[in-house]
SERO-4910 file (N, C-alpha, C, O; in steps of 0.05 Angstrom, whole numbers):
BEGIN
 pado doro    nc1    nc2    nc3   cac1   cac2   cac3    cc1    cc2    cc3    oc1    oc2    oc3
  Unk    A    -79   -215   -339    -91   -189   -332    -94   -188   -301   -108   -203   -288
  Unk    A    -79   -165   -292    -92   -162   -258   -113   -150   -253   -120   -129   -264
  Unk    A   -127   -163   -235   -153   -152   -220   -150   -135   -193   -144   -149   -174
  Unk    A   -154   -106   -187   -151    -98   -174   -175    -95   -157   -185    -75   -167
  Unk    A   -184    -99   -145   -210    -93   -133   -214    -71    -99   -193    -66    -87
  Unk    A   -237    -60    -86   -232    -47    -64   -239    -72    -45   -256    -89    -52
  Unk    A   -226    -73    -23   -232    -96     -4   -260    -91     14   -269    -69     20
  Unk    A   -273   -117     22   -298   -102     42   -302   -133     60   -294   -157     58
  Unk    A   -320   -118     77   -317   -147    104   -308   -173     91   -286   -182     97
  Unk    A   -318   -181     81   -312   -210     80   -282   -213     73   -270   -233     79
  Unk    A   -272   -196     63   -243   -198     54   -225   -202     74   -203   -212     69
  Unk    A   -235   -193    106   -217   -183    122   -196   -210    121   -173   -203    125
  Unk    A   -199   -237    117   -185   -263    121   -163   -252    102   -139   -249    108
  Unk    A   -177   -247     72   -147   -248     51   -128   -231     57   -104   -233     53
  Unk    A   -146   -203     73   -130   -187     80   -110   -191     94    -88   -188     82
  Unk    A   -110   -197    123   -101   -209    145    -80   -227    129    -60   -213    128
  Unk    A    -74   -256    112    -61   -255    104    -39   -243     80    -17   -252     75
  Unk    A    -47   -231     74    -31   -219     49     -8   -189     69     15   -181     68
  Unk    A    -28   -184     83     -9   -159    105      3   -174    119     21   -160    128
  Unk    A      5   -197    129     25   -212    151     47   -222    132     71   -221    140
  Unk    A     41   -234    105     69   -243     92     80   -214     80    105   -212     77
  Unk    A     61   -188     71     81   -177     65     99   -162     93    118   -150     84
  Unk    A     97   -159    120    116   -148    145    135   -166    139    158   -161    134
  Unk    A    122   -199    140    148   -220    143    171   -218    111    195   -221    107
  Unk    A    157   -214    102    175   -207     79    183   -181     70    190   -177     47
  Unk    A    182   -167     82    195   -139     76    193   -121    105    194    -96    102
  Unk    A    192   -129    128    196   -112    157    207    -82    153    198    -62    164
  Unk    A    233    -84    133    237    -52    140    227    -33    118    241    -13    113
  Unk    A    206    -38    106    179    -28     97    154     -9     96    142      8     84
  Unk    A    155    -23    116    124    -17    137    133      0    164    156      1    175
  Unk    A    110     13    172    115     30    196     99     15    219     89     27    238
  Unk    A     98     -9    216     79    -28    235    100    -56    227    118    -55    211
  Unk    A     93    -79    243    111    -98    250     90   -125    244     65   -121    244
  Unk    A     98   -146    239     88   -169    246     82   -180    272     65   -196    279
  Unk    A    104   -165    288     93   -179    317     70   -173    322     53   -188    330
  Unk    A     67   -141    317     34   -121    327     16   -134    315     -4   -144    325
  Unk    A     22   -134    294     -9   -135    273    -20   -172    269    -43   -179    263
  Unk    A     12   -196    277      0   -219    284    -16   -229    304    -23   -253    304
  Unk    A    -24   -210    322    -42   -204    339    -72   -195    342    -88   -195    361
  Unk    A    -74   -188    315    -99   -170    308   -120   -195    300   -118   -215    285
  Unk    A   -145   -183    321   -163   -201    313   -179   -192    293   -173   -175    276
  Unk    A   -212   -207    297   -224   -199    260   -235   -175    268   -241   -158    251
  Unk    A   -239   -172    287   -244   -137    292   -231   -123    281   -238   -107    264
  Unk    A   -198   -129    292   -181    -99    282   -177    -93    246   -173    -71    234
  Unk    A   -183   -133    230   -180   -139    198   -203   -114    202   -196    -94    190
  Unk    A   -224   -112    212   -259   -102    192   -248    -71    193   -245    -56    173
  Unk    A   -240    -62    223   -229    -33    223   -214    -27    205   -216     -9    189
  Unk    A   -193    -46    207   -176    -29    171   -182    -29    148   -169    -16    132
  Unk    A   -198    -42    142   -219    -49    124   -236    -22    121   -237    -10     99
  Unk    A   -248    -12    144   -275     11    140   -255     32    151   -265     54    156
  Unk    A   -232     28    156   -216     61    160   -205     72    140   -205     97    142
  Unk    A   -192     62    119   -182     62     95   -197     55     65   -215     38     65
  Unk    A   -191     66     46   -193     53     15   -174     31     19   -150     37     16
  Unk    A   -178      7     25   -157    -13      9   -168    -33    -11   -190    -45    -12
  Unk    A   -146    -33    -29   -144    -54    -49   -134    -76    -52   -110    -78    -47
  Unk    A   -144    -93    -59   -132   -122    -65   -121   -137    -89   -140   -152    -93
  Unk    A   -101   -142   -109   -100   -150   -131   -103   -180   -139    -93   -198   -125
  Unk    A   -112   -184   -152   -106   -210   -155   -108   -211   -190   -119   -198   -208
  Unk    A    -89   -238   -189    -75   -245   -213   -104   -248   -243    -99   -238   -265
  Unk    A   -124   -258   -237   -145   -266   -253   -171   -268   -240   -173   -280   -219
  Unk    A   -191   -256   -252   -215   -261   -239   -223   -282   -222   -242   -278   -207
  Unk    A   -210   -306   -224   -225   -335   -212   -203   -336   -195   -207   -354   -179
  Unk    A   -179   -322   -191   -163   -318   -154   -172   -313   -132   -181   -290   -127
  Unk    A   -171   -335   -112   -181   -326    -90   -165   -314    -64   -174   -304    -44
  Unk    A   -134   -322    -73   -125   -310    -60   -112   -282    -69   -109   -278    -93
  Unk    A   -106   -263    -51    -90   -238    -65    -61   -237    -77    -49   -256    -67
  Unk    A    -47   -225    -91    -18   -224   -100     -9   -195    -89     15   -191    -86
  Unk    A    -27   -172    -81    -14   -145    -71    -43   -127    -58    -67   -131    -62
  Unk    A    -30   -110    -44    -44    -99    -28    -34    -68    -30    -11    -64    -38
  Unk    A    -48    -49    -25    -51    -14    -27    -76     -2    -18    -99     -2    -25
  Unk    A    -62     12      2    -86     27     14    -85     63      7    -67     76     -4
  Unk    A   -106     70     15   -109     93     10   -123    112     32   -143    103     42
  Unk    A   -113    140     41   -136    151     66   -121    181     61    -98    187     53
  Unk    A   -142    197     69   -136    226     73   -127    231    105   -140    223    125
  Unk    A   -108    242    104   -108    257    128   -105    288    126   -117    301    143
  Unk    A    -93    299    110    -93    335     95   -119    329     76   -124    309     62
  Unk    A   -133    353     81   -152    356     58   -139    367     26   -126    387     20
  Unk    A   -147    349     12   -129    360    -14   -108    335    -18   -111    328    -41
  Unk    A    -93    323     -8    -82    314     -1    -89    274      7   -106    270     24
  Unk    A    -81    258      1    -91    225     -3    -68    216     -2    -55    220    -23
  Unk    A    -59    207     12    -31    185     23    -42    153     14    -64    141     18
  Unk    A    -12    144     -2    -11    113    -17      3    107     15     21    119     27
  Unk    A    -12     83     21     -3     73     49      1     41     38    -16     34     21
  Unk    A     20     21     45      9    -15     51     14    -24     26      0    -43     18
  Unk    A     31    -15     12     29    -21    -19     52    -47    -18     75    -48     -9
  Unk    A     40    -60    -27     63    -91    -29     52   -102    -52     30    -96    -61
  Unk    A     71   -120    -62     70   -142    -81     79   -168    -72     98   -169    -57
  Unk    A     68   -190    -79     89   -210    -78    106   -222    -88     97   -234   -107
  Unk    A    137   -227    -82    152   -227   -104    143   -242   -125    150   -234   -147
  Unk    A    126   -264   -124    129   -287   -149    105   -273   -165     97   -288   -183
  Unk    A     88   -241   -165     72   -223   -179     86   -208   -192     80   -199   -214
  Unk    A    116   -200   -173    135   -174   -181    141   -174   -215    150   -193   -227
  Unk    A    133   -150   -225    155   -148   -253    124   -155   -271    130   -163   -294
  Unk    A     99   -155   -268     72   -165   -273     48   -139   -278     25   -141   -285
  Unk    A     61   -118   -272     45   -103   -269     25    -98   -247      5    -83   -247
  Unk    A     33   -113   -228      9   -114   -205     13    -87   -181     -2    -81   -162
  Unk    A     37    -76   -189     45    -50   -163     27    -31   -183      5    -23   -174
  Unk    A     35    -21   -214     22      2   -225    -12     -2   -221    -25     18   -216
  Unk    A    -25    -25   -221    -47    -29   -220    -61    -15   -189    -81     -1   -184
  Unk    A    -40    -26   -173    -49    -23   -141    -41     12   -150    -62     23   -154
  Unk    A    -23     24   -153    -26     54   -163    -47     69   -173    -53     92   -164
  Unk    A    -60     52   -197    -76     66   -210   -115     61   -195   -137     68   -203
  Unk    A   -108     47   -177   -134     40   -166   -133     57   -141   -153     67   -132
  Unk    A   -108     60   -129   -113     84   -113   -112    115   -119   -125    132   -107
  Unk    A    -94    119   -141    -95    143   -162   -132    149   -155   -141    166   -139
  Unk    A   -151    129   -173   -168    130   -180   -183    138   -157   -196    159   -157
  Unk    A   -182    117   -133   -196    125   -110   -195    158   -105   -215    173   -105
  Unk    A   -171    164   -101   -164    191    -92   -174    212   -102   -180    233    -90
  Unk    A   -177    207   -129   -195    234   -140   -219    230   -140   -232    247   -153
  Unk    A   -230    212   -129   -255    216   -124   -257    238    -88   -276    249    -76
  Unk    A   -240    236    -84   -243    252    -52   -241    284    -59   -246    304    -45
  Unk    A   -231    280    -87   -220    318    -95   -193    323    -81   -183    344    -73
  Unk    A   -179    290    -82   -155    300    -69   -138    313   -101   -139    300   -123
  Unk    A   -124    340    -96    -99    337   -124    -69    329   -124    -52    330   -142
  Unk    A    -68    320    -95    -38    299    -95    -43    275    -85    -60    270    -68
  Unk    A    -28    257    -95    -22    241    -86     15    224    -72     34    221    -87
  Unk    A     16    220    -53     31    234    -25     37    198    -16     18    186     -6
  Unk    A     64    182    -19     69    161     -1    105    165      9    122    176     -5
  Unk    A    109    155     31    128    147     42    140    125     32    123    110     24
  Unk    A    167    115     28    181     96     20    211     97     35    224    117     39
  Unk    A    216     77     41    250     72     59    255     81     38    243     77     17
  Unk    A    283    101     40    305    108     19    320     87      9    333     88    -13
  Unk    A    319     62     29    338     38      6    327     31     -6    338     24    -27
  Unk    A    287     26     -3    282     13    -24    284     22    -60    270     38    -72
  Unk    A    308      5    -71    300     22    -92    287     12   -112    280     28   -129
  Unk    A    281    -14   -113    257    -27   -132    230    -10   -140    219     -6   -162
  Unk    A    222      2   -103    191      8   -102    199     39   -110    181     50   -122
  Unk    A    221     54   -106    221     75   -118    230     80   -136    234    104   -141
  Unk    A    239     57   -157    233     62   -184    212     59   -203    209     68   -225
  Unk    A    197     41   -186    163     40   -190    149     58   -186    133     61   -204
  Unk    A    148     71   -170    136     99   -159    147    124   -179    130    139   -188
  Unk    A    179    128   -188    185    141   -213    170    128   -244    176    142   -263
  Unk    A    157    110   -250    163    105   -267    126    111   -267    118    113   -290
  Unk    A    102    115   -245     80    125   -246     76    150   -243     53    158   -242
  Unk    A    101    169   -240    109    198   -235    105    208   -219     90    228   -220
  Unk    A    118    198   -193    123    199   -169    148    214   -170    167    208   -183
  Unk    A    144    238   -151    180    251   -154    187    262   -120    171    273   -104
  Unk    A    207    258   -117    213    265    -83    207    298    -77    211    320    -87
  Unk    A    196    288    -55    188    320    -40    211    333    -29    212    357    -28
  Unk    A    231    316    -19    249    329      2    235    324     33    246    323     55
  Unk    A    216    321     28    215    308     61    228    286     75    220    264     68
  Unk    A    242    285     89    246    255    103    237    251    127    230    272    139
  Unk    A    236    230    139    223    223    166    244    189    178    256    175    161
  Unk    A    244    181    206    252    148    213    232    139    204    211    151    206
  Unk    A    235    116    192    205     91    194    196     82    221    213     72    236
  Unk    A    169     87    229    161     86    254    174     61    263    189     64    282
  Unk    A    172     36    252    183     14    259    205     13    270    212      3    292
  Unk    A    220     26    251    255     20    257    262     55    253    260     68    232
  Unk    A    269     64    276    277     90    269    307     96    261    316    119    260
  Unk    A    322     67    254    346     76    245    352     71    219    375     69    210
  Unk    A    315     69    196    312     70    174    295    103    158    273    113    157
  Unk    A    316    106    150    306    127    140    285    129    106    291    120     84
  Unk    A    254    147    118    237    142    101    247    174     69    262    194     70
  Unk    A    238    166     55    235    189     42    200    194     25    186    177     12
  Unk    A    194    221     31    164    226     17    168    235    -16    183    253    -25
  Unk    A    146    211    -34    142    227    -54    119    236    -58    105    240    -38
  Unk    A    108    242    -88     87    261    -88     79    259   -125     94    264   -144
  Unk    A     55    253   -124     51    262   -159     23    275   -153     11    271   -132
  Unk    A     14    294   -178    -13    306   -188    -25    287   -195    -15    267   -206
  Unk    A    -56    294   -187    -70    271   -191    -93    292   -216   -111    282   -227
***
């Protein structure tokens, strides 16, 4: 059974690592880098921590370390963007991405958001058949990944 939980200070350590292996393991991903963010001290962990909803999964209650990460934040009113969503492979295929879904799903309607709104590289197609398979469907938006602007992002979108 996965445990999804919302992260808070003390977490900032598991955090910090679980966001550094998932850049190193998936770079053209993310719209932020490992070089930037291996830099970040426990200040900048507590800020992303109290700037965002994020979540942490872990495999069983008595885990102390995390298996996936998903954040959540408004920037359109109405509107709640899935940000940071990773797994790790040896979690993949476990149910631990729909979980990180449904715990930000959940967050989000508590804001009165009625969409829910993430970006994904167009190659990935693992995470966007995961994202289809929680009924996620493409907007037609595209954008570069801030990271690498010679990766192209695509937006989806489900009713919350």
């Amino acid at each position: 059974m996965v445990l999804v939980r919302t992260a808070v200070p003390d977490d900032w350590e598991a955090l910090r690592d679980i966001r550094l292996a998932a850049l190193w393991d998936a770079p053209e991903a993310f719209g932020s880098t490992y070089a930037e963010q291996v830099k970040f001290t426990r200040d900048d962990w507590l800020r992303r921590i109290a700037g965002t909803s994020t979540f942490l999964a872990y495999p069983d209650e008595a885990a102390t370390e995390p298996i996936g990460l998903a954040g959540g934040f408004i920037e359109v009113p109405g509107v709640a963007e899935l940000i940071s969503m990773w797994v790790d492979p040896k979690a993949r295929g476990l149910g631990v991405g729909e979980a990180l879904i449904d715990a930000v799903a959940n967050w989000a309607s508590t804001t009165q958001a009625a969409t829910l709104h993430l970006w994904v590289t167009e190659s990935n197609k693992p995470a966007r058949r995961l994202y289809e398979r929680c009924g996620f469907t493409p907007t037609g938006e595209r954008q570069p990944l801030p990271s690498n602007l010679g990766i192209e992002e695509i937006a989806m979108a489900r009713q919350l």
